[in-house]
N, CA, C and O atoms as CSV, one atom per row, in Angstrom:
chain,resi,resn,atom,element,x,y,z
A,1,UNK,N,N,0.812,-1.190,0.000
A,1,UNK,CA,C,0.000,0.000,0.000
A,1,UNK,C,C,0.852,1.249,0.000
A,1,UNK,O,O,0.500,2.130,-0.784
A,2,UNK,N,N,1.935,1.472,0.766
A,2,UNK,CA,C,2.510,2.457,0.743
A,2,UNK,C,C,4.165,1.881,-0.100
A,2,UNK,O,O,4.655,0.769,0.096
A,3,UNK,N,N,4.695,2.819,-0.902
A,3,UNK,CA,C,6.294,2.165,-1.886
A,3,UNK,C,C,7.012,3.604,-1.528
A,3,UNK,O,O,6.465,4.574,-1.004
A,4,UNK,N,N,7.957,3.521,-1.818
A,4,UNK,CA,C,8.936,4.466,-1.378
A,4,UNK,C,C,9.331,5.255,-1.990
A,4,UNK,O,O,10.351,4.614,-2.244
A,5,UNK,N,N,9.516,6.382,-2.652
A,5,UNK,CA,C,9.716,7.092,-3.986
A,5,UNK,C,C,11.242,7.919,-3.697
A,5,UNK,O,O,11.692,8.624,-2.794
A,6,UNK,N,N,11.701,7.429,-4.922
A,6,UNK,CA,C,13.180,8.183,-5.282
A,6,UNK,C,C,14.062,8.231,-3.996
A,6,UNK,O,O,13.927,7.393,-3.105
A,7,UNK,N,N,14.779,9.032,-3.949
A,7,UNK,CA,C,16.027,9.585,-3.044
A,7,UNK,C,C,15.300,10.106,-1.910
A,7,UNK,O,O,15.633,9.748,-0.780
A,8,UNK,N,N,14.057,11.152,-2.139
A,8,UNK,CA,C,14.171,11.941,-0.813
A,8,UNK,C,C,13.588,11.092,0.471
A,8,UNK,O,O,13.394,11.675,1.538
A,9,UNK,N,N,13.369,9.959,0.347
A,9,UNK,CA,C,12.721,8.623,1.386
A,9,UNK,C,C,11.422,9.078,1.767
A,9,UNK,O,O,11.069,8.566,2.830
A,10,UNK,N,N,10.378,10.057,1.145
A,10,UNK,CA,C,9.125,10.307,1.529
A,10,UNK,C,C,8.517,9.143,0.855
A,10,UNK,O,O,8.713,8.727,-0.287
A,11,UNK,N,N,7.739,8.697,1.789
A,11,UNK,CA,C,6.639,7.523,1.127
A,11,UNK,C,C,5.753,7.665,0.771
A,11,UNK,O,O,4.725,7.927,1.395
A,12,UNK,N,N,5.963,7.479,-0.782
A,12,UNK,CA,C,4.138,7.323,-1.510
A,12,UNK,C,C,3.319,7.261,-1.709
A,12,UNK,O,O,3.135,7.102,-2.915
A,13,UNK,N,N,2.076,7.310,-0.854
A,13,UNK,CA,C,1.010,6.089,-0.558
A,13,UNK,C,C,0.445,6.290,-2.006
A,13,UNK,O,O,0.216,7.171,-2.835
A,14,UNK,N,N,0.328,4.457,-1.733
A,14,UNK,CA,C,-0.555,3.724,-3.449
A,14,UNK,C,C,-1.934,3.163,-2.518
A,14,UNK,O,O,-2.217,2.346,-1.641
A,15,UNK,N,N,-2.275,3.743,-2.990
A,15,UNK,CA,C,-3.672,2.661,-2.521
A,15,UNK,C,C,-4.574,2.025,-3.643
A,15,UNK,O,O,-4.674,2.567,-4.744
A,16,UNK,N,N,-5.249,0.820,-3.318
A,16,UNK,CA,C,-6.286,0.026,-4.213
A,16,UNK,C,C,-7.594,0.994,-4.357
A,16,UNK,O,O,-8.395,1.445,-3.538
A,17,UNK,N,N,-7.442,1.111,-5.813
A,17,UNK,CA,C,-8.490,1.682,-6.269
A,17,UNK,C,C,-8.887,0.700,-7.346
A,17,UNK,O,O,-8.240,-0.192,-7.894
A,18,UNK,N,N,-10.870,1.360,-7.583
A,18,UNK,CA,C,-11.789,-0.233,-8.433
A,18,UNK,C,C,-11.033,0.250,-9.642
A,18,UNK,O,O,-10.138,1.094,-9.672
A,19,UNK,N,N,-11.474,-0.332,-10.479
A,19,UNK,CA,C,-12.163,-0.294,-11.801
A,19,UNK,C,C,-10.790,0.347,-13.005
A,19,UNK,O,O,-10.873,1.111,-13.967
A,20,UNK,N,N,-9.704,-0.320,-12.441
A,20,UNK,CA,C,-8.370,0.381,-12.996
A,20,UNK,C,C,-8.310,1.914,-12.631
A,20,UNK,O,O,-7.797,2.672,-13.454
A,21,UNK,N,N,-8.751,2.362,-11.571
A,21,UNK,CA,C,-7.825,3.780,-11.912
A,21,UNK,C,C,-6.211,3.402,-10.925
A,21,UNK,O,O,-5.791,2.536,-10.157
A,22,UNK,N,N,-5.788,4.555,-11.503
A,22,UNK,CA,C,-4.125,4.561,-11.267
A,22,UNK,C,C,-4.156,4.374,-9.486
A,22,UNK,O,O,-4.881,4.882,-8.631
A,23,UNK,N,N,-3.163,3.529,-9.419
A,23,UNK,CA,C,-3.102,3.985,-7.979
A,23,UNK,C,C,-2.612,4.900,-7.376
A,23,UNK,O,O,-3.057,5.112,-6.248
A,24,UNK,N,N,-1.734,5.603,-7.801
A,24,UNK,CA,C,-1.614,7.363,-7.568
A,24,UNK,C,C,-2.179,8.148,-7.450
A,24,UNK,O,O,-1.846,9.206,-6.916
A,25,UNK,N,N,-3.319,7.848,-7.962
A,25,UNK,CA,C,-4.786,8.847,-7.807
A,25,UNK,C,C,-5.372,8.886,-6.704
A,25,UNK,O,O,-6.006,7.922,-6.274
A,26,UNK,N,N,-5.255,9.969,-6.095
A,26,UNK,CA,C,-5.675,9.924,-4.688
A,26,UNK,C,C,-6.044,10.672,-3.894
A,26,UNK,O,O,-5.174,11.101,-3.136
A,27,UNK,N,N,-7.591,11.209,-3.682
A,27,UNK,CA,C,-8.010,12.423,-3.135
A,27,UNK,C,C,-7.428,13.171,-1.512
A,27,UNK,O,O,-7.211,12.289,-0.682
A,28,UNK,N,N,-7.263,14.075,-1.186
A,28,UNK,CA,C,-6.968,14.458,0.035
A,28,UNK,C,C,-7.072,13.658,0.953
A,28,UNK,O,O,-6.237,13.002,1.577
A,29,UNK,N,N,-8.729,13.792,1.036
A,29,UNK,CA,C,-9.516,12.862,2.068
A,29,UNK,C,C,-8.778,11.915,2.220
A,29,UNK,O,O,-7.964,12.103,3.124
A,30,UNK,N,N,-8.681,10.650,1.559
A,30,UNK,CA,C,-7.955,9.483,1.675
A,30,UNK,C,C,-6.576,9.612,1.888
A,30,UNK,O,O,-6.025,8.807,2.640
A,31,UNK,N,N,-5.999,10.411,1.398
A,31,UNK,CA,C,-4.898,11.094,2.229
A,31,UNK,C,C,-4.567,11.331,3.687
A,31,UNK,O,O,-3.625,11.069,4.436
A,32,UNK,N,N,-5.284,11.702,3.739
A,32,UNK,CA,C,-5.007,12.453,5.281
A,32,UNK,C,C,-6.083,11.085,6.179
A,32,UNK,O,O,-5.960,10.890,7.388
A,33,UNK,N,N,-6.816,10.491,5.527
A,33,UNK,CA,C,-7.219,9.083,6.536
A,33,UNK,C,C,-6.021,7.989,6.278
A,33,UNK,O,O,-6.009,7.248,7.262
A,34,UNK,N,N,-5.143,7.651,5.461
A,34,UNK,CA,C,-3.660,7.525,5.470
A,34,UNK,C,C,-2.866,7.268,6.584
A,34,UNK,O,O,-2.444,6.187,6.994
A,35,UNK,N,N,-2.641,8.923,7.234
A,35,UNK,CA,C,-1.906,9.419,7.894
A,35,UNK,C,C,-2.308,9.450,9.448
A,35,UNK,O,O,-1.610,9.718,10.426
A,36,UNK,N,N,-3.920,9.021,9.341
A,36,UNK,CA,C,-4.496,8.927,10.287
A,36,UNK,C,C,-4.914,10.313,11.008
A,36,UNK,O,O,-5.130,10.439,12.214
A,37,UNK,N,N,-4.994,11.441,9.918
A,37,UNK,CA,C,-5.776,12.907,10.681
A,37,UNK,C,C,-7.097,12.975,10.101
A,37,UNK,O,O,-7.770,13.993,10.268
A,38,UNK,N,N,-7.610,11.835,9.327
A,38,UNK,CA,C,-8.594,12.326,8.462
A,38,UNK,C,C,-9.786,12.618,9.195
A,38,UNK,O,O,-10.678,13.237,8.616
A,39,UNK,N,N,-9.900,12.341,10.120
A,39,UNK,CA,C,-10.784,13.781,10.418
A,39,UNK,C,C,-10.693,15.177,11.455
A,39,UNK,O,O,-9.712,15.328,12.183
A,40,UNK,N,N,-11.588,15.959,11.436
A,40,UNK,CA,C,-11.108,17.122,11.652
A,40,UNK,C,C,-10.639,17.713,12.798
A,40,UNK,O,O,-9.823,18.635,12.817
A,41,UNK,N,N,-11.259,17.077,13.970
A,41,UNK,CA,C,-10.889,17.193,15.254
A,41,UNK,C,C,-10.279,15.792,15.771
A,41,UNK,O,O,-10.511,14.677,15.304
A,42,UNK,N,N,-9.291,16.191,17.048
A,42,UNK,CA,C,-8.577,14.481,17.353
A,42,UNK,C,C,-9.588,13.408,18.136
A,42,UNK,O,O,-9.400,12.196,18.239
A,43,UNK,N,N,-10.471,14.014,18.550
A,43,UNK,CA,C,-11.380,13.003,19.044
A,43,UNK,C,C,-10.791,12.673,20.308
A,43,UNK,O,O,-11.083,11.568,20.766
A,44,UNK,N,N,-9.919,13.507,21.049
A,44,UNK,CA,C,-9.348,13.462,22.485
A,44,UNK,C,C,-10.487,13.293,23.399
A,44,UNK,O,O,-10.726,12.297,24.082
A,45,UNK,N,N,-11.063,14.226,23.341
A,45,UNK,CA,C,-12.344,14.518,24.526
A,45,UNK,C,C,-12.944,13.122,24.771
A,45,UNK,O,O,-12.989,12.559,25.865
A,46,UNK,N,N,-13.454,12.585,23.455
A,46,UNK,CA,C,-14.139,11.432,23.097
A,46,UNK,C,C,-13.842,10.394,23.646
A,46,UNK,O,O,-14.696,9.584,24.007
A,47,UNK,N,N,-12.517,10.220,23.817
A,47,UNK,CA,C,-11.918,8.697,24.603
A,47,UNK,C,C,-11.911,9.164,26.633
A,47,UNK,O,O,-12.298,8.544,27.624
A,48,UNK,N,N,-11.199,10.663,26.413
A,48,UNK,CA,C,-11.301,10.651,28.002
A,48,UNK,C,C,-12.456,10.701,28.967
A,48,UNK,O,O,-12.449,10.320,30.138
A,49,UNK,N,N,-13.741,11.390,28.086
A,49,UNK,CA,C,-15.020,11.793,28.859
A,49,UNK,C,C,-15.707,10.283,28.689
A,49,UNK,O,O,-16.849,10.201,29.141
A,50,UNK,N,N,-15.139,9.061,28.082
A,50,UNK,CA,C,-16.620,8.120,28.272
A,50,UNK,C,C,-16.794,7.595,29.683
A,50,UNK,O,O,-15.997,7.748,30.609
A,51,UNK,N,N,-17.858,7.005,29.710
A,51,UNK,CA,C,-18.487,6.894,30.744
A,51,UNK,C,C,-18.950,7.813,31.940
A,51,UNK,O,O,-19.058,7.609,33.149
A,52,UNK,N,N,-19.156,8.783,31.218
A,52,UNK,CA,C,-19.732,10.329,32.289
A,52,UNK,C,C,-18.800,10.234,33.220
A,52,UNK,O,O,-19.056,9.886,34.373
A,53,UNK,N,N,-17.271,10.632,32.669
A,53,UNK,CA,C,-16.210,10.647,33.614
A,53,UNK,C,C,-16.498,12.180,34.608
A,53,UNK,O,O,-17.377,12.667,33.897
A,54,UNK,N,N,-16.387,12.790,35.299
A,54,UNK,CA,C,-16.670,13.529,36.258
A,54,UNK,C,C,-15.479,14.315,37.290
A,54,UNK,O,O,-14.883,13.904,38.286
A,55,UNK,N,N,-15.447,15.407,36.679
A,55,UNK,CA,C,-14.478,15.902,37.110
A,55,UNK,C,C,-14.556,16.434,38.500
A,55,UNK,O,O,-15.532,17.151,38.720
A,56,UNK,N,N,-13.652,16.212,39.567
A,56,UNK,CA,C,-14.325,16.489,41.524
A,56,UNK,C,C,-13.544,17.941,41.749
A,56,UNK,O,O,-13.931,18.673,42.661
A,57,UNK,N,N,-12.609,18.278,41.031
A,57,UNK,CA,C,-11.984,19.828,41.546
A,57,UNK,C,C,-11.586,20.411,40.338
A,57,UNK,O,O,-11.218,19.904,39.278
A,58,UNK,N,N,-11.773,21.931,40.805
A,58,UNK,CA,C,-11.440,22.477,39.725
A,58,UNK,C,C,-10.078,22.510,39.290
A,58,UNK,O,O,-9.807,22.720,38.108
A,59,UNK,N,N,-9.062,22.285,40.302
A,59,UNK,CA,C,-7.809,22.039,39.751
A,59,UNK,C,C,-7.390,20.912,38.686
A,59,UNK,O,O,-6.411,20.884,37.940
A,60,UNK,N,N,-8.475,19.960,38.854
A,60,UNK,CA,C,-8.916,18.653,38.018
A,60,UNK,C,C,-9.010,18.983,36.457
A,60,UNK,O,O,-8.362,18.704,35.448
A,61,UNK,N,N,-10.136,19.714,36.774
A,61,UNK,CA,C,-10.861,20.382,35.260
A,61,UNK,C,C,-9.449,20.987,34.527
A,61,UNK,O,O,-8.762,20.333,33.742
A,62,UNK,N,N,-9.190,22.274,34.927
A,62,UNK,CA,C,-8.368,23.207,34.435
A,62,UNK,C,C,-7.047,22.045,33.831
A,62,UNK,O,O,-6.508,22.059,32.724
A,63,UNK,N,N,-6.796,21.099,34.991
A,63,UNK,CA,C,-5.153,20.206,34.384
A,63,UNK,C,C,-5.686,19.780,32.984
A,63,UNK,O,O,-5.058,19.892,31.931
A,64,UNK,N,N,-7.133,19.194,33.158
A,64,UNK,CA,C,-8.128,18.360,32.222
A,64,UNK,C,C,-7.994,18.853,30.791
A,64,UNK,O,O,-7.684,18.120,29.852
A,65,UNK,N,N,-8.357,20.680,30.658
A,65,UNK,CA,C,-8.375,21.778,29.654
A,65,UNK,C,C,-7.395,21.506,28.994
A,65,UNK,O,O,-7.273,20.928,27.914
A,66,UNK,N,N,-6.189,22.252,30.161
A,66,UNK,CA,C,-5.208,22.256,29.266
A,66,UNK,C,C,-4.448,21.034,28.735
A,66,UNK,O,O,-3.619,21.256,27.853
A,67,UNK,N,N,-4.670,19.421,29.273
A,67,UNK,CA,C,-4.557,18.539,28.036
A,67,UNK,C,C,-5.431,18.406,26.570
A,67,UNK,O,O,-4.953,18.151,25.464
A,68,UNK,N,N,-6.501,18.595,26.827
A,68,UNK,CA,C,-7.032,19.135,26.081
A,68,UNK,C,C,-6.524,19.936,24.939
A,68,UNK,O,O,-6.204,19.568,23.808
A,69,UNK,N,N,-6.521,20.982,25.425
A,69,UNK,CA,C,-5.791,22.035,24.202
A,69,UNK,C,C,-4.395,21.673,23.969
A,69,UNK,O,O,-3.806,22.247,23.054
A,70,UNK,N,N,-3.895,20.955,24.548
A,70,UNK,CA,C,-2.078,20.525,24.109
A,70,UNK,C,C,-2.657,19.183,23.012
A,70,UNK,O,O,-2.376,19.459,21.846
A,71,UNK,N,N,-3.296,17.996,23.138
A,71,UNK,CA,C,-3.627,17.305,22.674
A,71,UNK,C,C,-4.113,18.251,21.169
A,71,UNK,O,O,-3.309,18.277,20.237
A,72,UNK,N,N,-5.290,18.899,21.057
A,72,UNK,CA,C,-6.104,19.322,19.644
A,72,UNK,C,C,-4.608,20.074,18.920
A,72,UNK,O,O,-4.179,19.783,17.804
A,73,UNK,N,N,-4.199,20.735,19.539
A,73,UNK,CA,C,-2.535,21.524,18.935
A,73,UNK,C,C,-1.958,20.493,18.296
A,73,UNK,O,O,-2.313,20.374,17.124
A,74,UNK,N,N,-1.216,19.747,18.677
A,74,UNK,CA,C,-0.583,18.539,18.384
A,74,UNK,C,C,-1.576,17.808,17.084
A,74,UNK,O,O,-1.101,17.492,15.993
A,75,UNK,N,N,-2.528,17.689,17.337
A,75,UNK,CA,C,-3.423,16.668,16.298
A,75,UNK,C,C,-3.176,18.197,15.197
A,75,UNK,O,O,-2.593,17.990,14.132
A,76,UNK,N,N,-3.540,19.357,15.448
A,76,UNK,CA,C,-4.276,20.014,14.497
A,76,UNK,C,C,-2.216,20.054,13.516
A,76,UNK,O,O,-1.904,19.758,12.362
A,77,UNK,N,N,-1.444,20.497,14.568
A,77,UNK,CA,C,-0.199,20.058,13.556
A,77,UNK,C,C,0.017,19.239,12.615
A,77,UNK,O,O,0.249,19.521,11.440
A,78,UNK,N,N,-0.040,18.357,13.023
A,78,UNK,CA,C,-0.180,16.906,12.318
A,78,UNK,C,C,-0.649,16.899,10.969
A,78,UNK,O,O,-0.136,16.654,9.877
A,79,UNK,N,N,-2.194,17.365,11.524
A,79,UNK,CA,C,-2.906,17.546,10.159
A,79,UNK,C,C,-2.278,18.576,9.326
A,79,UNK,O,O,-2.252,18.138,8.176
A,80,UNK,N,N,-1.720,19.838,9.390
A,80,UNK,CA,C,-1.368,20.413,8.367
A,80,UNK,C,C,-0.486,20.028,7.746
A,80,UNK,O,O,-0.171,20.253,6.577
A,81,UNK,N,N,0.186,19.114,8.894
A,81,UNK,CA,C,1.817,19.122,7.931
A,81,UNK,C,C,1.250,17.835,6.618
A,81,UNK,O,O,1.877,17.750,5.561
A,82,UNK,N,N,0.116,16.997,6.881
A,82,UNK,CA,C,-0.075,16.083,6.356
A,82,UNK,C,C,-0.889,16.904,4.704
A,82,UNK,O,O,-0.949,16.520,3.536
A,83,UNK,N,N,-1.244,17.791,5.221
A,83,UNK,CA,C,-1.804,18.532,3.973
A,83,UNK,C,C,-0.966,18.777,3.185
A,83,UNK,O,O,-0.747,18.366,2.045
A,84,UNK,N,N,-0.318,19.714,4.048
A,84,UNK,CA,C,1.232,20.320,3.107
A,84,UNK,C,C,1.758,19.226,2.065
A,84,UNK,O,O,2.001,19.376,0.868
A,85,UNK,N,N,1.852,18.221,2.768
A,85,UNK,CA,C,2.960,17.095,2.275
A,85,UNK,C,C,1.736,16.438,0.700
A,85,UNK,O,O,2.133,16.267,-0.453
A,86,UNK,N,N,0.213,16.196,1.236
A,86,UNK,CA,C,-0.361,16.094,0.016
A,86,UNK,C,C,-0.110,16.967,-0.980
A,86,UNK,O,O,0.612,16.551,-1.886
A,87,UNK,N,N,-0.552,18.158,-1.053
A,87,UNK,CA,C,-0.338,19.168,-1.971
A,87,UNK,C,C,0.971,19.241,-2.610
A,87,UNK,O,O,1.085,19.483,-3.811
A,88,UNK,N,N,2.172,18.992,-1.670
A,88,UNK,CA,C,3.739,19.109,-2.465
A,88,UNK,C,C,3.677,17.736,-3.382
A,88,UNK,O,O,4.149,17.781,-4.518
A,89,UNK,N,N,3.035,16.400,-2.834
A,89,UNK,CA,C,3.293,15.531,-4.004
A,89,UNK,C,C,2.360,15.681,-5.007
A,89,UNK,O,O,2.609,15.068,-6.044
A,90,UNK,N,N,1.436,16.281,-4.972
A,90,UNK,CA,C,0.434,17.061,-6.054
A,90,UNK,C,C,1.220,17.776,-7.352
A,90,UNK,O,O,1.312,17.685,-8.576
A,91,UNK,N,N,1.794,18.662,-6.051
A,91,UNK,CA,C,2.239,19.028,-7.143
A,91,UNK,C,C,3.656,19.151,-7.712
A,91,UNK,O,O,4.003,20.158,-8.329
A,92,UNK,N,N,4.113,18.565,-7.589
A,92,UNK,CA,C,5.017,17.476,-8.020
A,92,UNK,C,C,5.136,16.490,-9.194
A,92,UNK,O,O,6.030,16.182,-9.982
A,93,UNK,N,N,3.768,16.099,-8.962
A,93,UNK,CA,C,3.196,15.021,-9.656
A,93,UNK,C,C,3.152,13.681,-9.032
A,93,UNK,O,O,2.275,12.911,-9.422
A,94,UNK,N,N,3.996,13.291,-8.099
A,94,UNK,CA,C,3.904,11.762,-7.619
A,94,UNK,C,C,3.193,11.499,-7.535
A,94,UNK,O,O,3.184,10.305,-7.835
A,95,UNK,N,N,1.274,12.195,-6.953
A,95,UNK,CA,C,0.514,11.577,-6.652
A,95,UNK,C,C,-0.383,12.613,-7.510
A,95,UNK,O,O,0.053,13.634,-8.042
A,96,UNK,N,N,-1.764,12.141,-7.543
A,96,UNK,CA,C,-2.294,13.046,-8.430
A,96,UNK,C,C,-3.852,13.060,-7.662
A,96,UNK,O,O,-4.259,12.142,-6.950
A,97,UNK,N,N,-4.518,14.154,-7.939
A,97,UNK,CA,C,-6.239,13.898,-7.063
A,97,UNK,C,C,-7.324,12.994,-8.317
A,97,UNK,O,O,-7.438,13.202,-9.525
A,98,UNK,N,N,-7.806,12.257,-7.681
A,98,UNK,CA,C,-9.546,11.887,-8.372
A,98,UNK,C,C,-9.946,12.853,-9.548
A,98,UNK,O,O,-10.403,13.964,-9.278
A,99,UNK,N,N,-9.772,12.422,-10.914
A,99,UNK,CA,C,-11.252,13.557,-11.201
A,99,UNK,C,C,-12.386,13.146,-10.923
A,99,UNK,O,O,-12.660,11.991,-10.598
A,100,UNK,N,N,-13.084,13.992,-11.020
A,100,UNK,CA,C,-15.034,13.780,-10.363
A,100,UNK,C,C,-15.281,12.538,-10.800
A,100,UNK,O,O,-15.552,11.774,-9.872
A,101,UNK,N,N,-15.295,11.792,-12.419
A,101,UNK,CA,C,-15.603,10.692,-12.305
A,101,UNK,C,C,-14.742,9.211,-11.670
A,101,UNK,O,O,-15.434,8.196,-11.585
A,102,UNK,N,N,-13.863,9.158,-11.415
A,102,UNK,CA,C,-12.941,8.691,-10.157
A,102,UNK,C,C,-13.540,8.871,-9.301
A,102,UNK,O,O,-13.901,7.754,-8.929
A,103,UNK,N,N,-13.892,9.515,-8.734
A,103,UNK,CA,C,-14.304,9.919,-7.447
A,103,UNK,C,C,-15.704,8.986,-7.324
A,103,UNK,O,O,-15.957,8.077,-6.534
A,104,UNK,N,N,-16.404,9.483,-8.261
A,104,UNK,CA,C,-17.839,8.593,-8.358
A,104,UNK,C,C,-17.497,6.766,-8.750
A,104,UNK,O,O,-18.073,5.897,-8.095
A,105,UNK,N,N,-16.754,6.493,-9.596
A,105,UNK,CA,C,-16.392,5.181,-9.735
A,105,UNK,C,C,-16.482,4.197,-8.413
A,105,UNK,O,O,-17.061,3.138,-8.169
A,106,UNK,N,N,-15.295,5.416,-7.415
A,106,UNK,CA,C,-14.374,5.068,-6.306
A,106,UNK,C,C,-15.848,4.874,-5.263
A,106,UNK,O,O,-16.048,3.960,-4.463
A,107,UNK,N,N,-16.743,6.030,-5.573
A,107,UNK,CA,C,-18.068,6.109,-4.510
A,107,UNK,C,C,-18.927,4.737,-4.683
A,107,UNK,O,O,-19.153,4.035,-3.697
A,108,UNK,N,N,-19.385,4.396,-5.948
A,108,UNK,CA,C,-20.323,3.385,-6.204
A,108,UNK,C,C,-19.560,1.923,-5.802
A,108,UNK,O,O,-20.351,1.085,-5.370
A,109,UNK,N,N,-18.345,1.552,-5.867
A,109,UNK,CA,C,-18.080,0.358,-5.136
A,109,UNK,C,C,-17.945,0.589,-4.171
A,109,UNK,O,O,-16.763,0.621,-3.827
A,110,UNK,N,N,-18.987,0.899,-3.095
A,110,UNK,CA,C,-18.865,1.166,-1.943
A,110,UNK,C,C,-19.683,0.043,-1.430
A,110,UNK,O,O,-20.086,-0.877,-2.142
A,111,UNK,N,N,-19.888,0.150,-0.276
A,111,UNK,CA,C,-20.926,-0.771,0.196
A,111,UNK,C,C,-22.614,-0.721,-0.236
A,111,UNK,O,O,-23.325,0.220,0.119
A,112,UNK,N,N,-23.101,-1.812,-1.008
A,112,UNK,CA,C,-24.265,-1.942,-1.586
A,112,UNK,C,C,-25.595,-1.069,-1.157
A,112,UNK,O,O,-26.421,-0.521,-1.886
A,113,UNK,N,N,-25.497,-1.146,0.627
A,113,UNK,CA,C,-26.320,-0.650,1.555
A,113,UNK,C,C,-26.370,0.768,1.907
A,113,UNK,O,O,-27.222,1.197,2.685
A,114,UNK,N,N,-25.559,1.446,1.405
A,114,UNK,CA,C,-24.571,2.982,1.463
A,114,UNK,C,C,-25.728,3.660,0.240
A,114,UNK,O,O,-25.683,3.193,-0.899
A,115,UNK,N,N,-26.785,4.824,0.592
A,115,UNK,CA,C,-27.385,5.696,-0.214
A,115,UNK,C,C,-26.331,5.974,-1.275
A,115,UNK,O,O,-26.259,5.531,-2.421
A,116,UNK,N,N,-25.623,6.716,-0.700
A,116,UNK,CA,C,-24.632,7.483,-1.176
A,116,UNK,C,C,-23.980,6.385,-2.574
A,116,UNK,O,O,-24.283,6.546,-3.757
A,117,UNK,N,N,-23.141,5.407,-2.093
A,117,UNK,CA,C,-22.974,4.366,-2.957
A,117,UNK,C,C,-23.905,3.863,-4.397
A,117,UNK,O,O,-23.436,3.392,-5.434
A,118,UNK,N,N,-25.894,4.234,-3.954
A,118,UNK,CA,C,-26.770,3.616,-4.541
A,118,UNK,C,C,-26.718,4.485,-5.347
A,118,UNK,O,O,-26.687,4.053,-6.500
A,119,UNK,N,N,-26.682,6.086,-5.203
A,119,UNK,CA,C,-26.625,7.215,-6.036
A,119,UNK,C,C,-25.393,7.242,-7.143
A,119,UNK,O,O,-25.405,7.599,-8.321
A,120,UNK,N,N,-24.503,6.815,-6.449
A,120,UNK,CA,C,-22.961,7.323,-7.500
A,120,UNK,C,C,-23.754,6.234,-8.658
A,120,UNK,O,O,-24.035,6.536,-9.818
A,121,UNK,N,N,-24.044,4.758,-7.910
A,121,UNK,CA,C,-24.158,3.684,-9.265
A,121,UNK,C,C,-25.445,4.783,-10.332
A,121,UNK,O,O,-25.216,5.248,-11.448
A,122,UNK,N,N,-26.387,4.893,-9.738
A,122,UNK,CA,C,-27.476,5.474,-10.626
A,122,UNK,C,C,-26.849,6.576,-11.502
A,122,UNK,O,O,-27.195,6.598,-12.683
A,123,UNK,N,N,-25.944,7.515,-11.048
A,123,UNK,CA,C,-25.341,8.461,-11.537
A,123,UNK,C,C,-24.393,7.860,-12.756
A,123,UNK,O,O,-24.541,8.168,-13.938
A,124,UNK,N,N,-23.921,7.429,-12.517
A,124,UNK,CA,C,-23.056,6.189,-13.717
A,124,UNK,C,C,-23.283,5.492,-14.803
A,124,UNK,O,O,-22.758,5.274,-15.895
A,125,UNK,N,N,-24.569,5.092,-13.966
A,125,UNK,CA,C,-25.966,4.499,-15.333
A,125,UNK,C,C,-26.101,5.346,-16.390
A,125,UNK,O,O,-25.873,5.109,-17.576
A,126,UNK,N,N,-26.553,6.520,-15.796
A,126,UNK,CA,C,-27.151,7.682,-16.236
A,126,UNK,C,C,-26.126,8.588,-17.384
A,126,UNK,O,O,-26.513,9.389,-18.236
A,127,UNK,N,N,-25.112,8.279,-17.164
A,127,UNK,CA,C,-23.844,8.555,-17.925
A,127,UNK,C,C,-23.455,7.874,-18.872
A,127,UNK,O,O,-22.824,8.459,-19.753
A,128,UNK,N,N,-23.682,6.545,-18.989
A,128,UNK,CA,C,-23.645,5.296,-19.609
A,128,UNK,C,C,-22.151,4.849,-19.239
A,128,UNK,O,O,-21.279,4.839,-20.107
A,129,UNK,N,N,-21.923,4.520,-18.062
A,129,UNK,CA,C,-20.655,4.129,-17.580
A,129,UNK,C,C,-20.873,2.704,-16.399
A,129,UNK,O,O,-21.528,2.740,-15.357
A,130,UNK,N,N,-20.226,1.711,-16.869
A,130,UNK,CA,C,-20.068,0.876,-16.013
A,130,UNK,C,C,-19.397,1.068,-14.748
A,130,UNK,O,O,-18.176,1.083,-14.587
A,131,UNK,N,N,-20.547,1.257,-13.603
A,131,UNK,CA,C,-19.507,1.366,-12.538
A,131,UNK,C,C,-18.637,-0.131,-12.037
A,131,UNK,O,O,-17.823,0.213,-11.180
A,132,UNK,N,N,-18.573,-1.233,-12.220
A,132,UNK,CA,C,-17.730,-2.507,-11.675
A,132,UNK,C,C,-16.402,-2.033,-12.595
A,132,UNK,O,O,-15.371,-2.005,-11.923
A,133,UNK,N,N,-16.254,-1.701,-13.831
A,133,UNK,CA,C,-15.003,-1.270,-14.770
A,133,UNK,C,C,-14.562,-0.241,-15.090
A,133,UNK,O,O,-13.423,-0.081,-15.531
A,134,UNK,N,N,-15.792,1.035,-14.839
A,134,UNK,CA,C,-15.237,2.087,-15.612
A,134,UNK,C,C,-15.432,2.612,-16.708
A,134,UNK,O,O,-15.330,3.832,-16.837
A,135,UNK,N,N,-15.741,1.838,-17.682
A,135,UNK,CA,C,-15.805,1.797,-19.055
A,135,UNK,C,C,-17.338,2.481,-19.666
A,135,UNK,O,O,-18.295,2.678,-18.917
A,136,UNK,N,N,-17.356,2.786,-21.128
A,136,UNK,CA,C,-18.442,3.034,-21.080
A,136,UNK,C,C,-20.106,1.831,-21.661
A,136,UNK,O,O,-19.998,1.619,-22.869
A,137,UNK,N,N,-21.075,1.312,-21.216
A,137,UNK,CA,C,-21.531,0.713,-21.705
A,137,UNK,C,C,-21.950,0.408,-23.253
A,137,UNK,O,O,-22.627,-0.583,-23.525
């Protein structure tokens, strides 16, 4: 999934895509879920507050905050540098983005049960494009 490109030792990511497109082709999004920032906030809060964790002093809370905000800093770094680094192999060329119909190809082999998925296929139809290949019917 990921190969190693040239001299400067930054790694590539290839990922499996349907219906022959290139594996270089590769939208942000999937990018940066890659790298593991793909989404927008770190989801810190989320792991420490389950179970109606309950904070007893305010010296508690405040230590609580400011992991908090050191944690989202750190994630929100992460994520840019992971942007940055998409966009430089962009443009570059090593890696290249989806065009729209890629994108829709990539949408309709999705899971059968997925609206979204049921739409790209109808959308495809409607185009006269096989979504399992790509091709046109």
């Amino acid at each position: 999934m990921g190969g190693r490109g040239g001299s400067s030792g930054v790694a590539i990511p290839r990922i499996k895509n349907p219906a022959c497109i290139p594996s270089n082709a590769i939208t942000e999004d999937e990018f940066l879920g890659l790298r593991g920032v793909g989404d927008i906030s770190s989801g810190y809060t989320l792991d420490k507050l389950r179970g109606n964790r309950v904070l007893k002093t305010q010296r508690g809370q405040d230590r609580f905050d400011k992991e908090v905000l050191k944690a989202n800093y750190e994630y929100s770094q992460k994520r840019a540098s992971a942007i940055a680094e998409y966009r430089s192999l962009v443009s570059t060329g090593k890696i290249r983005d989806k065009t729209p119909l890629e994108k829709r190809i990539t949408k309709a082999n999705g899971h059968p049960d997925n609206p979204s998925t049921q739409a790209a296929r109808r959308m495809l139809k409607k185009q006269g494009i096989d979504w399992k290949t790509g091709k046109k019917i």
